[in-house]
N, C-alpha and C positions, 0 to 999 in steps of 0.2 A: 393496535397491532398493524394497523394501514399505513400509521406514519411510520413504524419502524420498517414493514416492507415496500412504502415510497424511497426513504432513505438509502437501504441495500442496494435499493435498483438503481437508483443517482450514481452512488460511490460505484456501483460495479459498472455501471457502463461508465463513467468517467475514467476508471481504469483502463476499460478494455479501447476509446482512443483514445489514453495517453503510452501507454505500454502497446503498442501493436503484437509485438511480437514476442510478447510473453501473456500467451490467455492464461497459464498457468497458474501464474502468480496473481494475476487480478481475479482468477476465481477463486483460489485458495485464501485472499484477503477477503474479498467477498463472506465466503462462508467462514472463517472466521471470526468477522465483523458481526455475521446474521447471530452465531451461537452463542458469541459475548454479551452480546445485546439482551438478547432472548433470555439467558441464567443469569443475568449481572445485575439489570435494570430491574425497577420493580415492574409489573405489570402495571394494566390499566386499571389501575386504584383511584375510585374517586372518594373525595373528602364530603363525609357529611355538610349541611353548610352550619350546623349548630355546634360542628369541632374546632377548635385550635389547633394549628398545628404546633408543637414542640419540637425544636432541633433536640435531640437526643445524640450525644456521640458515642458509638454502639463500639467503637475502636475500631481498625483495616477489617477490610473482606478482602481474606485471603484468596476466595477465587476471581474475585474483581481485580485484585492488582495481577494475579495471573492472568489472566485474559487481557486486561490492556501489553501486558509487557510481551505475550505471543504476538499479540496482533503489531505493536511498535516492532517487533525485531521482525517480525515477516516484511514489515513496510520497509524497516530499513537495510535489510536486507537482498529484497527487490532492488530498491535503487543503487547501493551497490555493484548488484550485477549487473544492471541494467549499464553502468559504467563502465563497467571491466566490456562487457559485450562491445559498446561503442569504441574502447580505445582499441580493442582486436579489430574491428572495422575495418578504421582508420589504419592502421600498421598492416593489414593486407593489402588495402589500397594503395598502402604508399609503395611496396613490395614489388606489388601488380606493376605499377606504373614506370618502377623503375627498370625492373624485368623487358616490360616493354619497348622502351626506350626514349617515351615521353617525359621524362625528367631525369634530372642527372645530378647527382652530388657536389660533382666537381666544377667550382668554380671559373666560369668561362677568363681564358686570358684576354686583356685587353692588350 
């Protein structure tokens, strides 16, 4: 359970300085991440050392592919936004400036 609450901590503060400005969404990805983990994964199962393992294919886990496909569409969905936010930025900026008078559309005559 250590590695999987090293791991949370890594992704969520990597989130929180790559997204400045959306703690939101890196906490919501965060716990997310923590709850998929936690009901998805198997616990801390150790193998006798006199067992075999056998792959057995048991078919989908339904809440496994649920949980990855929440946590992929929150991620991709942040980043999304996280574009849409920058190109508003940028198109204020450019607004601002023109407003101002520090740049001009119209190209200077020579």
């Amino acid at each position: 359970m250590s590695q999987l609450n090293n791991l949370i901590e890594a992704s969520t503060n990597y989130l929180f300085d790559t997204f400045e400005n959306s703690t939101f969404f890196a906490f919501s990805f965060s716990y997310i991440t923590y709850w998929c983990m936690k009901f998805c994964l198997p616990g801390n199962r150790q193998m006798a050392a006199h067992r075999v393992a056998h792959v057995v294919y048991k078919g989908p886990s339904v809440v496994k592919e649920i949980c990855i496909g929440l946590t992929l569409g929150v991620m991709a969905g942040t980043l999304w936004k996280m574009n849409h936010w920058n190109q508003q930025r940028k198109a204020r900026e450019f607004y601002d400036m023109l407003e101002k008078g520090q740049i001009s559309v119209v190209a200077p005559e020579e």
